[in-house]
TORVEXKOL-47755 format. One record per residue: residue in one letter; z, y, x of N, C-alpha, C in turn. Coordinates in steps of 0.001 Angstrom, whole numbers, plus 500000, padded with zeros to 6 digits. Last residue first. Example, Ala and Ser with C-alpha at 12.3 -4.5 7.8 and 13.67 -1.06 7.14 Angstrom:
# residues 2
S507080497750512850507140498940513670507870500030512900
A507800494310513190507800495500512300507800496700513200
# end
This chain:
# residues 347
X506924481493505100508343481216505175508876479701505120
X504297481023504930505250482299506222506548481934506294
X501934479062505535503092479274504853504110479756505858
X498889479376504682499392479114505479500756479979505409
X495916478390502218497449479064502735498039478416503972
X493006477325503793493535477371502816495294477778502985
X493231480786504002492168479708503467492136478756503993
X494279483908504893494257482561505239493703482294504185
X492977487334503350494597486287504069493431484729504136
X492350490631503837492089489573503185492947488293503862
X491127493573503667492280492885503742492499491358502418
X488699492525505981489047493567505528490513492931504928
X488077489385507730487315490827507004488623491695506434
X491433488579509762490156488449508412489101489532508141
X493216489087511595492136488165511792490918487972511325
X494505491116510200493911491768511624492486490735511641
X496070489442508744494815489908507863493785490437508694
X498198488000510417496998486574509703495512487949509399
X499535490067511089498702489650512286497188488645511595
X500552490725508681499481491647509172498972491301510107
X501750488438508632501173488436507275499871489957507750
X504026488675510475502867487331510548501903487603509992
X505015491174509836504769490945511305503701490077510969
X506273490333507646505896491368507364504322491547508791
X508463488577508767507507488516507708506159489128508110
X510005490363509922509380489837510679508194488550509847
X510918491926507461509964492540508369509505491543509540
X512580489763506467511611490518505679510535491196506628
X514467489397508526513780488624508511512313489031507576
X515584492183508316515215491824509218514368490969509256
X516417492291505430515711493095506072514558492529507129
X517085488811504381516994490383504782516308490779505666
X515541487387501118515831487680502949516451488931503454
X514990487076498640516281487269498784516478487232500632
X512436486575498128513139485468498274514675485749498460
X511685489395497992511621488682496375512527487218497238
X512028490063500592512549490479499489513266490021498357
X509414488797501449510895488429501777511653488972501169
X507602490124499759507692488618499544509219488166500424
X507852492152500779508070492299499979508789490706499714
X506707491538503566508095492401503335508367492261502188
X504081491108503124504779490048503768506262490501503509
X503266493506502033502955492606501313503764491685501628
X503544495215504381504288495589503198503947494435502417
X501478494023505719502485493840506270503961494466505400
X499047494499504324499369493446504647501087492913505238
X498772497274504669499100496845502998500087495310503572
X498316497049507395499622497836506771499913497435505163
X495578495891507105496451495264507890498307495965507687
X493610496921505690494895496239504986495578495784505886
X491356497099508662491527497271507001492413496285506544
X490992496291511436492470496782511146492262497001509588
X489256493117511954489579494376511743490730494708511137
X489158490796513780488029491005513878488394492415512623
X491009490020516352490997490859515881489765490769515425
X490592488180519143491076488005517792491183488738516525
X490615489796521532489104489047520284489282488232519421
X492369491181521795491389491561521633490018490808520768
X495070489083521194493858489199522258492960490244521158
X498226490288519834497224489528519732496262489713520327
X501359490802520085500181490929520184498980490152520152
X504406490657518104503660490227519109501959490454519370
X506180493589517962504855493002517990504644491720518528
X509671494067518209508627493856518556507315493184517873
X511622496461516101511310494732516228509663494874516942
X514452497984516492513325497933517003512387496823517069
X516880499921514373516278499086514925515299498508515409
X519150502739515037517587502087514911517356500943515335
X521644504167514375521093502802515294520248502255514894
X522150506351513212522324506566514758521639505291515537
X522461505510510338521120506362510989521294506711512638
X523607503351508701524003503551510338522676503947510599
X522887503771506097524212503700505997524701503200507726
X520018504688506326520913505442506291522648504954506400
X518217502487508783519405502850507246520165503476507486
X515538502302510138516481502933510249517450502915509011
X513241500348512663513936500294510913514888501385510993
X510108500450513812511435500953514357511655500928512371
X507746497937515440508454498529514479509714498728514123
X505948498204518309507145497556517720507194498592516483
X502146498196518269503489498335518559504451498093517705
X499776497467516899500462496105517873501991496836518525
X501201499981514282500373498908514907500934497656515494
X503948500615513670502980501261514822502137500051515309
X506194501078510906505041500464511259504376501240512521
X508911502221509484508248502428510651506847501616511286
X510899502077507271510216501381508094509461501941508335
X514442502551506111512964503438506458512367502626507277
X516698502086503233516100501857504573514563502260504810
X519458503770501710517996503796501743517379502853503357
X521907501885500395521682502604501468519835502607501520
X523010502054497199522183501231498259521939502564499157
X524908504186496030525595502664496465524534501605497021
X523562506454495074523973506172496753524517504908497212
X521106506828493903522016505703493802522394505540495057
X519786509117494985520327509499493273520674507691493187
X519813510527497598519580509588497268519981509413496219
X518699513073500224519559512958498855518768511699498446
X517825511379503461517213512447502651518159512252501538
X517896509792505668519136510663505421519226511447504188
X515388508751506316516691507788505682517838508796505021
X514296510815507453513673510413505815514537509591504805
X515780510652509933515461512117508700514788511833507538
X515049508622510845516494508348510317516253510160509030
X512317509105511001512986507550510246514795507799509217
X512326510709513050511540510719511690512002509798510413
X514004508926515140514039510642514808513573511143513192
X512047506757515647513199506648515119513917508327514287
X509754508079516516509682507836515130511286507328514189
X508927511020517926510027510075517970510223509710516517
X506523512871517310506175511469517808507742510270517864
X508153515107516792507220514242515774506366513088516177
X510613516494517052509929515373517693509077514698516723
X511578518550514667510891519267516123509863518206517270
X510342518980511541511010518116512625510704518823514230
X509275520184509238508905521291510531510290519875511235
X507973518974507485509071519435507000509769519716508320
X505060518268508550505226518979506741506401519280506534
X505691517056510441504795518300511122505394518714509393
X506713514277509722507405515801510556506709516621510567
X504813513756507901506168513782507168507100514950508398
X502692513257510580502680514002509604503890514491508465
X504488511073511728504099512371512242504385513111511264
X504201509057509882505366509495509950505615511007510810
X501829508581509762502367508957508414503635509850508473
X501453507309512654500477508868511509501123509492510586
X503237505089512350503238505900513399502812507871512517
X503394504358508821503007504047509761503149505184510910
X506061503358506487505283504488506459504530503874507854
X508311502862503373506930502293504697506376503075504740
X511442503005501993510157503731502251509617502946503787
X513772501931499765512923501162500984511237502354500675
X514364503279497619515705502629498245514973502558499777
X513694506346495741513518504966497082514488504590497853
X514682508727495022515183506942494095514053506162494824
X514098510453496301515629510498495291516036508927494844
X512045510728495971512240510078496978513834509982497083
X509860512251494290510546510758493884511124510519495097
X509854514987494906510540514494493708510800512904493278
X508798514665497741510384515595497249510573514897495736
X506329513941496842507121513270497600508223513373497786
X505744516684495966505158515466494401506414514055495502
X505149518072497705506398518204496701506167516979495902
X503357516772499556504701516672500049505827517238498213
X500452516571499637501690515942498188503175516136498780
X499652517131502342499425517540501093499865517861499526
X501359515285503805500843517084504197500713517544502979
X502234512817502711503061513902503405502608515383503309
X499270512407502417500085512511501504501535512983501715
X497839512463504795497408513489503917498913513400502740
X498427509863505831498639511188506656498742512432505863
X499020507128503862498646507622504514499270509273505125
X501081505487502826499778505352502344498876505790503456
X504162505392502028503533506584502192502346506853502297
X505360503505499735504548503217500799504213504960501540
X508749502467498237507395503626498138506321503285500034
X510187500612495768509783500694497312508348501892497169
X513409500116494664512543500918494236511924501218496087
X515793497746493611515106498287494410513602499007493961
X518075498476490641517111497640491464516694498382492649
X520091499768489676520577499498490493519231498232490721
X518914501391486935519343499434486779519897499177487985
X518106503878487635519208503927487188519964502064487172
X515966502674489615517257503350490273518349503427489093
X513888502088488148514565501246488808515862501561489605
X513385505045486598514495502746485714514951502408486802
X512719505551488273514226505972487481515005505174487213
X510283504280489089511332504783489883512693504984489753
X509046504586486528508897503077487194510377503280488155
X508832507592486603509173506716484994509639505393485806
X507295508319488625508599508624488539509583507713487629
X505052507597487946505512506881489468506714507402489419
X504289508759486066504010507162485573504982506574487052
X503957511476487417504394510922486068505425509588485715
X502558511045489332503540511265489579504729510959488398
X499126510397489645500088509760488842501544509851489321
X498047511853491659497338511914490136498626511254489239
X499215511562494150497788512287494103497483512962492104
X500516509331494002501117510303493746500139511446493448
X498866506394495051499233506864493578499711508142493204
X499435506898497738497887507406496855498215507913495607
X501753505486498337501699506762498134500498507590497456
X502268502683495810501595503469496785501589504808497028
X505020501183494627504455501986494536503792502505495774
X507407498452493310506176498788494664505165499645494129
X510260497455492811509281497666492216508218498310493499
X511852494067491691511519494750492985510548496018492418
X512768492866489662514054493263490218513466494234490925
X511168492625486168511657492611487430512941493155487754
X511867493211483394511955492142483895512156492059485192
X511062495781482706512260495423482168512970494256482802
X508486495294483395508964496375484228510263496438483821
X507647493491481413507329493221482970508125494592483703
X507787494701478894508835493600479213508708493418481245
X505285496820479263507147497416479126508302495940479383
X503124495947479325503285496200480307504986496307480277
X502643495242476715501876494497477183502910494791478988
X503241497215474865504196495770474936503627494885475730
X503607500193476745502542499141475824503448497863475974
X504786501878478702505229501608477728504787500422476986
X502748502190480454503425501836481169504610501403479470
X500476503497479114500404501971479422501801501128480079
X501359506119479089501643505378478444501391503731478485
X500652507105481433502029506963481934502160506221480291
X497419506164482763498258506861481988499310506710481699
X494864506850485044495740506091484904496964506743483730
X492717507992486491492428508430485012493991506906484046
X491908507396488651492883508393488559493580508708487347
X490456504944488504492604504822488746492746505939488527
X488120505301487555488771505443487312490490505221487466
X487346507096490732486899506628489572488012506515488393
X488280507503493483489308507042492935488612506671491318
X486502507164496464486307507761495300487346507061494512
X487875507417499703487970507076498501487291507558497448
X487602506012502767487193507197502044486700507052500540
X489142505584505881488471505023504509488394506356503770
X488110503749508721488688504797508062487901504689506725
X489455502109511136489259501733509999489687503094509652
X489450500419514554489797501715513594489250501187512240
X488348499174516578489561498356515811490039499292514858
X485223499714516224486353499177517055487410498113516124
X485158501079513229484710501261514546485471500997516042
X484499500943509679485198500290511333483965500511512134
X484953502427506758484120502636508383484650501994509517
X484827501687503655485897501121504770484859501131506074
X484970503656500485484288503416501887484852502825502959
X485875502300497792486597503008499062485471502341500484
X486507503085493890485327502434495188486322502579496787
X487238502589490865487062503154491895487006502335493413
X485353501753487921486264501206488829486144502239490024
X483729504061485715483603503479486877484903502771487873
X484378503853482065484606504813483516484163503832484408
X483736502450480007482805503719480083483306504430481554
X486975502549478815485970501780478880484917503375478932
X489509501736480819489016502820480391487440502650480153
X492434499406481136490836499620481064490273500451480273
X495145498801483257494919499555481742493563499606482118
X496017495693483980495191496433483862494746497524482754
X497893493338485133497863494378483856497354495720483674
X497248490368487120497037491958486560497563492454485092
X498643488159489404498550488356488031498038489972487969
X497802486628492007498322487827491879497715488008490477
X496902484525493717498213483457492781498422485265492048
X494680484825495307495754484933495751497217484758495141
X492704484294493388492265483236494313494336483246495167
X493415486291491558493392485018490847493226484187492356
X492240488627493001493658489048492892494388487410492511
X489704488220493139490335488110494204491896487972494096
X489131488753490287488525486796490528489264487115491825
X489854491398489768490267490096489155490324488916490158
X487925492326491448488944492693492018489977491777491128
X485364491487489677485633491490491258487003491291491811
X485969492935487651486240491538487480485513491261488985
X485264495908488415486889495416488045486953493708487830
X482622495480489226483564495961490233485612495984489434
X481760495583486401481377494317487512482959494658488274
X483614497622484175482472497155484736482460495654485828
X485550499588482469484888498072482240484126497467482348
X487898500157485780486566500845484195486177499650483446
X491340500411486030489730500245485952488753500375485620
X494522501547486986493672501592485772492036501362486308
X497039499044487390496283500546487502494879500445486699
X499790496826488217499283497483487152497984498723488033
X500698493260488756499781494539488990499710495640488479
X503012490557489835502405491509488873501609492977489026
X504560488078490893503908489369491199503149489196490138
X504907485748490716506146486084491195505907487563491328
X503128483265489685503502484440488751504803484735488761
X503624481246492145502788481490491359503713482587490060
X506196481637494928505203480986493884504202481537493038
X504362483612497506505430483272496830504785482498495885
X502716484363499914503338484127500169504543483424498901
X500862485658498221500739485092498852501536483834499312
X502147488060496635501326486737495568501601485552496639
X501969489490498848503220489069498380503015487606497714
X499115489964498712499654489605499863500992488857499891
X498872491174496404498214489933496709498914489246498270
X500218493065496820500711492905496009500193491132495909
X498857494741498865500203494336499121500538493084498455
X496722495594497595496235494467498947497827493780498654
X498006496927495567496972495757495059496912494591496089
X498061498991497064499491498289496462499124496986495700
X495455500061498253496653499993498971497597499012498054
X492397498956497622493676499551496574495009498691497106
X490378495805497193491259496543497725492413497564497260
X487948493414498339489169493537497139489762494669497276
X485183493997499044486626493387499534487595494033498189
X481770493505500133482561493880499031483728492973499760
X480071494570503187481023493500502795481609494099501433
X476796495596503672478102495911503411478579494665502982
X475184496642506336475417494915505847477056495762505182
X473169499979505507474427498793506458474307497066505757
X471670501257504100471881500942505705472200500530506155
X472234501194501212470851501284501946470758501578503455
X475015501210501166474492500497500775472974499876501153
X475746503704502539476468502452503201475353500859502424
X474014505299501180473811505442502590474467504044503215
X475925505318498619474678504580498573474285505016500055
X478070506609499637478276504972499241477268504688499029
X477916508715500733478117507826501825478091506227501249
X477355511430499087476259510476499426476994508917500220
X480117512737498973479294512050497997478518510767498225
X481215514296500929480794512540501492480201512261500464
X480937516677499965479980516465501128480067514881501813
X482910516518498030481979516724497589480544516007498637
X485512514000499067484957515414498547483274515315498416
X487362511106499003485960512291499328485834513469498652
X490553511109500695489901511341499220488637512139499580
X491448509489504085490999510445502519490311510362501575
X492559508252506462492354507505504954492290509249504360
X491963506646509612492421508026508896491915507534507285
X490356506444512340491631505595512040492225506495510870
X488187508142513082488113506810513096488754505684512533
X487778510865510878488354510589512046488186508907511951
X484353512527510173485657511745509973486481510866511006
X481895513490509316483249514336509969484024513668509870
X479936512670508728480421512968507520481964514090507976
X478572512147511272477474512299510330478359513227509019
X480471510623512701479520512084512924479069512337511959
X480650508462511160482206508997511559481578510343511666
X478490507284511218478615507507509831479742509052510223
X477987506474513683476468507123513321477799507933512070
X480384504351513787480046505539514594479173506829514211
X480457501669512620480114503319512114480015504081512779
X480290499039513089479670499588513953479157501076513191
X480226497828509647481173497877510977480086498373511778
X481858498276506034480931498199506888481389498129508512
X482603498056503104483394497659503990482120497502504907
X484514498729500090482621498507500580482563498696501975
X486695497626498292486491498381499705485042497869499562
X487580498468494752486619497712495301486652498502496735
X490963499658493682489509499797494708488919499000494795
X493353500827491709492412499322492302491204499811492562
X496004502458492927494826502514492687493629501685492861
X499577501007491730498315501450492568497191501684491724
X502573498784491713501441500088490837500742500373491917
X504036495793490670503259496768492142502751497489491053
X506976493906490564506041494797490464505732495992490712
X508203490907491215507674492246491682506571492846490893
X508476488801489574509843489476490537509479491035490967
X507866487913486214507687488544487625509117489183488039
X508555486895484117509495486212484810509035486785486252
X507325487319481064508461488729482209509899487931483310
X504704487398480158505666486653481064506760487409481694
X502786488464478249503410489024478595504624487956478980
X499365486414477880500733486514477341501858487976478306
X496308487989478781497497487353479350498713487738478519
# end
């Protein structure tokens, strides 16, 4: 692919193939894992991807938190309005995650490590839970020079929006700072996801050092706990509370006010900006029947995906997140995180 540097957004992440199974229960016991919860395997899940393979009806799904988003955005906007970057191996499982990213209008720039394995993500539903469990292969093995290559450097010169996963921080703080700076010193927007529970707890300094230059942080109910329990908050269920303390945090372009989103499922989602942290805002759910739902995988990518895309049109906030709302109710509907057929138009 020519180097087009007429993208609006661009996304970084870890591209996953999801291997996507349902009725886990047996698995959740078996490996120790919570129902609704995202980690990096260790040694003692090893086994779970050939066990998912030789036991279950597995679903292959496209995946990699900023990837789902990023297709999701694709979605919703014209054609080569989004852009990709992370790193793959040069196998099946990366022209997988191609031919999905192409059905959703979502361009790649793929650094390819030839001889490594694409990385994988166990997706356990049980109910309406979804827990995942990553081998990262090769995304980890992602390098802060691709980000330079004439292949990748006009596209990150070019945009306005930029979109980073919290996963990504795990291994690539580097490459997630470099993307961040620019976009803060150019007076663009710079968006961070928090991803999950572990990355607060765990990465919390690696989260201290870019959060200086997020304009727009997403986080979910869990995420946002956890961000209190790791920097001792006293209400760690009051998410407005959590919101406005993440909004308030040092900001290295103070002339945008940082805004903090709040995701809680079929519950409302609380906004907070620092430039009025006393007045949270609260946008309802609408809910959906029980048997509409056929699973919660990407349903949060999904709804950062719909946000973005209001963004890139120039919406605000507000309307951005009620975006944001349609685009995670459409994915709740689908296998794993996956959108309408044939489109159905958010805005």
């Amino acid at each position: 692919m020519s180097a087009q540097p007429s993208y609006q957004l661009f996304c970084m992440g870890n591209p996953l193939l999801d291997m996507q199974v349902t009725n886990g229960e047996e698995l959740l016991k078996k490996y120790g894992l919570k129902s609704n919860d995202a980690i990096l395997a260790e040694e003692k899940h090893a086994p779970i991807y050939r066990e998912l393979v030789e036991n279950y009806k597995v679903t292959y799904v496209a995946g990699g938190a900023a990837q789902n988003a990023a297709r999701g955005a694709a979605y919703v906007l014209p054609p080569h309005s989004v852009v990709y970057t992370g790193c793959v191996g040069d196998d099946d499982l990366a022209e997988q995650l191609k031919a999905a990213n192409q059905r959703e209008g979502l361009d790649q720039v793929y650094q390819v490590k030839k001889g490594e394995k694409t990385g994988a993500c166990a997706v356990i539903i049980s109910g309406h839970d979804r827990s995942l469990v990553t081998t990262l292969g090769a995304a980890e093995k992602f390098e802060k020079e691709h980000l330079s290559s004439p292949e990748v450097a006009p596209l990150i010169e070019a945009a306005k929006i930029y979109y980073v996963e919290g996963y990504f921080l795990t291994h690539g703080i580097e490459s997630a700072l470099e993307v961040a700076k620019k976009a803060s010193e150019a007076g663009k927007i710079f968006v961070l996801n928090l991803s999950a529970p572990f990355i607060p707890q765990f990465f919390a300094v690696q989260l201290q050092q870019i959060l200086p230059y997020c304009d727009i942080i997403i986080g979910n109910e869990a995420e946002a706990e956890a961000w209190a329990s790791a920097t001792g908050l006293p209400n760690k269920d009051d998410l407005s509370a959590v919101a406005r303390a993440i909004a308030t945090q040092p900001k290295s372009n103070a002339s945008r006010p940082r805004t903090v989103i709040i995701t809680h499922g079929p519950k409302a989602t609380t906004v907070v900006s620092s430039a009025d942290p006393e007045n949270p805002k609260v946008f309802q759910v609408t809910p959906l029947k029980d048997e509409e739902i056929v699973d919660t995988n990407g349903a949060g990518d999904a709804f950062a995906g719909g946000f973005l895309g209001g963004l890139v049109l120039g919406k605000s906030i507000d309307e951005s997140v009620e975006a944001g709302h349609k685009l995670g109710a459409m994915c709740v509907q689908q296998v794993g995180p996956q959108y309408k057929w044939p489109k159905v138009q958010i805005f």
